[in-house]
C-alpha positions in Angstrom: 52.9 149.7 161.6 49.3 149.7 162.8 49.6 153.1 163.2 50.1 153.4 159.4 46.9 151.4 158.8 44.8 153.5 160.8 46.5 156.7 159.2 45.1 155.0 155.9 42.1 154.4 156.8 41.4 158.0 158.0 42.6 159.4 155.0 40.3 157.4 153.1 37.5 158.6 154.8 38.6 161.8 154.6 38.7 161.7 151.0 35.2 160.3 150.8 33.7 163.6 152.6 35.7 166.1 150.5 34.6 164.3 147.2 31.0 162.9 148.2 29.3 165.5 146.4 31.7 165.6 143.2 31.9 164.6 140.1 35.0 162.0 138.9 34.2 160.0 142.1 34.3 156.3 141.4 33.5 153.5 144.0 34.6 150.0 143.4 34.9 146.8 144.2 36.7 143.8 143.1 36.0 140.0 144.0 39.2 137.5 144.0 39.0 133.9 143.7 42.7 133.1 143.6 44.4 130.2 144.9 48.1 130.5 147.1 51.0 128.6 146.1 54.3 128.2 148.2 55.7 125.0 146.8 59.2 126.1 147.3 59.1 126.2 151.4 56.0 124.8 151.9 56.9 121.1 153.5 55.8 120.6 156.9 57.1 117.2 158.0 59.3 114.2 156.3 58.0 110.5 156.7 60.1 107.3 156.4 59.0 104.2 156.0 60.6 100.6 155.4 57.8 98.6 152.9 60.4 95.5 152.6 63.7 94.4 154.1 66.4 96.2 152.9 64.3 99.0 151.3 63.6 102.4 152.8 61.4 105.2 150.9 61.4 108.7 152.5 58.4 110.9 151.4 58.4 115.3 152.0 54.9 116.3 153.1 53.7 119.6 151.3 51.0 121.7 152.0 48.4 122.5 148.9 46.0 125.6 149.1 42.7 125.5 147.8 41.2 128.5 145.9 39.8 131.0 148.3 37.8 134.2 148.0 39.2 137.5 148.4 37.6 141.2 148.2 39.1 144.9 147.7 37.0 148.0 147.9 38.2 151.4 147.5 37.4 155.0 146.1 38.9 157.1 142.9 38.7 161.0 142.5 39.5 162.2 139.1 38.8 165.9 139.3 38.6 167.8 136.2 40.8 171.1 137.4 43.7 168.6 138.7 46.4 166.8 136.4 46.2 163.9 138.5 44.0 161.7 139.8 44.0 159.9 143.0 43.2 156.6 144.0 42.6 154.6 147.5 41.8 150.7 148.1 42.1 148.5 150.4 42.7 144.6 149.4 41.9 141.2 151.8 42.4 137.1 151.3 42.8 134.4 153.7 43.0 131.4 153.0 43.6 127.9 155.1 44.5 124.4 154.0 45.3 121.0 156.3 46.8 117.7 155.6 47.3 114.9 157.6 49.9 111.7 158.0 47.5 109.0 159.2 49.2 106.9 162.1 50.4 103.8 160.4 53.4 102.4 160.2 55.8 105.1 159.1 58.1 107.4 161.1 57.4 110.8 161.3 59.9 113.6 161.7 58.9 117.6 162.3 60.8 119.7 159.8 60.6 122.4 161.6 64.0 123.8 164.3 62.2 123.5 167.5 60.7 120.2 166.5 63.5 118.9 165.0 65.6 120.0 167.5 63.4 117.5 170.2 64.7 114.5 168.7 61.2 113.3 168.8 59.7 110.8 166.4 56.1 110.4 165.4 53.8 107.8 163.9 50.9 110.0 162.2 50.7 113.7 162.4 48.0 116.5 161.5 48.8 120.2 160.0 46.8 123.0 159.3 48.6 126.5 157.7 46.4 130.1 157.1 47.3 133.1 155.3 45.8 136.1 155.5 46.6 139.0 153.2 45.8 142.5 154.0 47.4 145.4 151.8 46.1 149.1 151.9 47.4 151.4 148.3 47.0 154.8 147.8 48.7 155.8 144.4 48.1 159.4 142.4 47.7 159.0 138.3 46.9 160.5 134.9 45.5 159.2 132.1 46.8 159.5 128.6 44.8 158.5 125.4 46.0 157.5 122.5 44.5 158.1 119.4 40.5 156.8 120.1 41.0 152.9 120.8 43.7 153.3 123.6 45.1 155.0 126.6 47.4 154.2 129.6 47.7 155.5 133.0 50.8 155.7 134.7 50.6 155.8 138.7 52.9 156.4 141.7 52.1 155.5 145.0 52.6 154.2 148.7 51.6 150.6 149.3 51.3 149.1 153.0 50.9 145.3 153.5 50.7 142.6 156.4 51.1 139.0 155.8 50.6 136.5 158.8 51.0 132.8 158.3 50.2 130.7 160.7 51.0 126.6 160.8 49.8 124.1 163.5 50.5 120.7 164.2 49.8 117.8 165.8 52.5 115.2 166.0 50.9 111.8 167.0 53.1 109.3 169.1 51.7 106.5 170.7 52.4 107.7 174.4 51.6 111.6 173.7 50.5 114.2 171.6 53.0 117.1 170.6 51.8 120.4 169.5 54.4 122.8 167.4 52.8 126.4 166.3 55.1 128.5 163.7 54.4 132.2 162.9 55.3 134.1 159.9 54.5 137.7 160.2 55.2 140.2 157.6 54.7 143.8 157.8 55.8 146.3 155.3 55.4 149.7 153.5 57.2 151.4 150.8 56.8 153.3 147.2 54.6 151.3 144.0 54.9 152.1 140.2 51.8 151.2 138.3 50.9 151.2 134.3 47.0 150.2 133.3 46.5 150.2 129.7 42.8 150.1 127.8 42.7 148.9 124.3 39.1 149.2 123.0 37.6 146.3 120.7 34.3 147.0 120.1 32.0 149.5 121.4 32.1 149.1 125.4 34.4 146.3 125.5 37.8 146.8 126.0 41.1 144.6 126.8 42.9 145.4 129.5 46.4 145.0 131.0 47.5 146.8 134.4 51.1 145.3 135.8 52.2 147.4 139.2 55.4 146.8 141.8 56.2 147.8 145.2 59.2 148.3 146.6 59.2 148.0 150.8 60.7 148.0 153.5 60.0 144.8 155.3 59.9 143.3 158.8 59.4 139.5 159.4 58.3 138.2 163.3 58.7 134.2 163.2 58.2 132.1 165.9 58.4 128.8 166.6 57.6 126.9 169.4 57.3 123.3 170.3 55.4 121.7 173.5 55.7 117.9 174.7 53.1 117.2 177.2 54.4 114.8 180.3 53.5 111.2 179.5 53.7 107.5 181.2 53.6 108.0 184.4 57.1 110.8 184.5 58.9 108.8 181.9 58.2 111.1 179.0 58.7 114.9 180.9 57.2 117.8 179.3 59.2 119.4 177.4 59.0 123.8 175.9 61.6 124.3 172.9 61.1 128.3 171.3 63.1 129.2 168.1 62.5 132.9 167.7 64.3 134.9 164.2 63.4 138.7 163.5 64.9 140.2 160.2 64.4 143.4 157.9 64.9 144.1 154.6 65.0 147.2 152.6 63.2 146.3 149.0 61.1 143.6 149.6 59.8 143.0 146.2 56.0 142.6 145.1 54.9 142.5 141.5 51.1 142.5 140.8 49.2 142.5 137.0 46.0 141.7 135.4 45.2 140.4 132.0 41.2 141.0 131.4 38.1 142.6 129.4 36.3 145.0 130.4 32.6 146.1 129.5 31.5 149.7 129.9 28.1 151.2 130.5 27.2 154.8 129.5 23.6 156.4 131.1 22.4 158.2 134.4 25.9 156.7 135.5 28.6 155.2 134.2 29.4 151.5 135.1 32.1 149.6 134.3 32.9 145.6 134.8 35.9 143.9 134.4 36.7 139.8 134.9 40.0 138.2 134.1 43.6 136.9 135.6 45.3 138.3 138.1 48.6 137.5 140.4 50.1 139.0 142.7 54.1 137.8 143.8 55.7 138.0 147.0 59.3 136.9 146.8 61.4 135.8 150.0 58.2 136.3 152.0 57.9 133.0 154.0 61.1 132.7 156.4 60.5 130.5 159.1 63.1 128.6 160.4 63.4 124.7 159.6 66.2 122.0 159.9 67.3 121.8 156.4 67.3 125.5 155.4 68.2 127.9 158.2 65.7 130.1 157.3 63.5 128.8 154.3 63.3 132.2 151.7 59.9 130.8 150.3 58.0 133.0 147.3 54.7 133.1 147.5 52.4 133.5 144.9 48.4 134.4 144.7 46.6 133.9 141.4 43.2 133.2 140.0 39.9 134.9 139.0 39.2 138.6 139.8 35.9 140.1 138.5 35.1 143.4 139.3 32.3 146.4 139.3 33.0 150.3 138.8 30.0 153.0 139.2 30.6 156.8 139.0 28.6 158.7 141.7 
């Protein structure tokens, strides 16, 4: 599939030197500040404790995201002798978040197989999980007006993504220290629809509403492996446990859409800014394997801010 990516990205540039010198190019660039959410599939560990005699509480630990910043940047040729117009960007966001089980006086168990499968117990544990997001779209459109206050622009494309999540932990014991690493890599390619309508309000301000959906085929890579370090003197032994899954799936769903204004600026060259909501949907994307659900099918969803600059060259 990397392959793919650099066939994208040579395209791109090869687009750039055809249309350097014409008119209908546009360069943009958009800037994301959108937070992740996988609160389906997203617990990490599961801690007991027993506050009085008699009475046990068990508590799931979860990871929460924090809003990060994203960026995509691309190109869009709208020649005037063609009926359609042709568009190429490229789209990033990571993001990392951690949480931690102090040691105390609780029991903590790994949710995931390999460190479940240990039979290991902890007292305090810490976690850390990343995502990072990198999609590359190429679509062909037209644009349609209706009447003078509105138009739409229907698009067909290819869309190529990669999605790597990575979680580490430290389970805390009072002998040792465990370490568990679990990898959820997605790669995947396949055909996008796309509608983006305009509906002017006043002058150079517009609304605007763009929804799009892909359609892939996808391959996940998850790994997840588990190492015990030898402790007390031999007593504890070190110990290697590796669950390893790989699966594919033809129409792996993503849905994408914005809900914005935008402000346009008519002189030497034409500038346009746009700021509103966006989300983009992944469903079934996180799969790694835990105890309870053998694998987790975890949606995962990226929404927030996206404000963005267009200039005509």
């Amino acid at each position: 599939m990397k392959k793919i990516y650099w066939l994208f990205v040579c395209v791109s540039f090869a687009l750039y030197s055809l249309t350097a010198h014409a008119e209908g190019l546009t360069v943009f660039t958009d800037i994301m500040y959108w937070q992740a959410s996988q609160a389906s599939s997203s617990t990490w560990a599961t801690t007991g404790a027993e506050p009085a005699p008699g009475l046990e509480t068990v508590d799931v630990n979860d990871m929460d995201f924090n809003p990060d910043f994203g960026y995509r940047i691309g190109l869009m040729y709208e020649p005037s002798t063609s009926f359609f117009d042709t568009k190429i960007y490229y789209t990033s966001f990571t993001t990392q978040s951690s949480e931690q089980v102090p040691v105390g006086g609780h029991v903590v168990y790994p949710q995931y197989f390999s460190g479940f499968l240990s039979r290991n117990f902890f007292f305090g544990a810490d976690s850390s999980w990343k995502i990072d997001l990198n999609e590359v779209d190429i679509e062909a459109s037209h644009l349609f007006p209706i009447g003078n206050s509105f138009t739409f622009r229907p698009s067909i494309g290819i869309k190529g993504a990669t999605i790597d999540q990575t979680v580490k932990t430290k389970w805390l014991a009072e002998l040792y220290t465990a370490n568990e690493k679990v990898i959820n890599d997605f790669t995947g390619i396949g055909p996008s629809l796309g509608l983006d309508t305009n509906w002017k309000i006043y002058k150079g301000l517009s609304f605007e509403g763009d929804f799009s959906l892909a359609l892939m085929y996808g391959n996940w890579d998850d790994k997840d492996v588990y190492q015990r370090p030898a402790a007390a003197l031999g007593l504890v032994t070190p110990t290697t446990i590796t669950t390893k899954t790989t699966n594919s799936e033809l129409g792996t769903a993503m849905y994408d859409y914005f809900l914005g204004f935008k402000w346009e600026y008519h002189g030497k060259s034409q500038i346009s800014m746009k700021l509103g909501y966006e989300m983009e949907h992944w469903s079934d994307q996180y799969r790694a394997t835990d105890f309870e659900q053998l694998p987790v099918h975890g949606d995962l969803t990226l929404q927030g801010a996206t404000c963005g600059i267009y200039i005509e060259v």
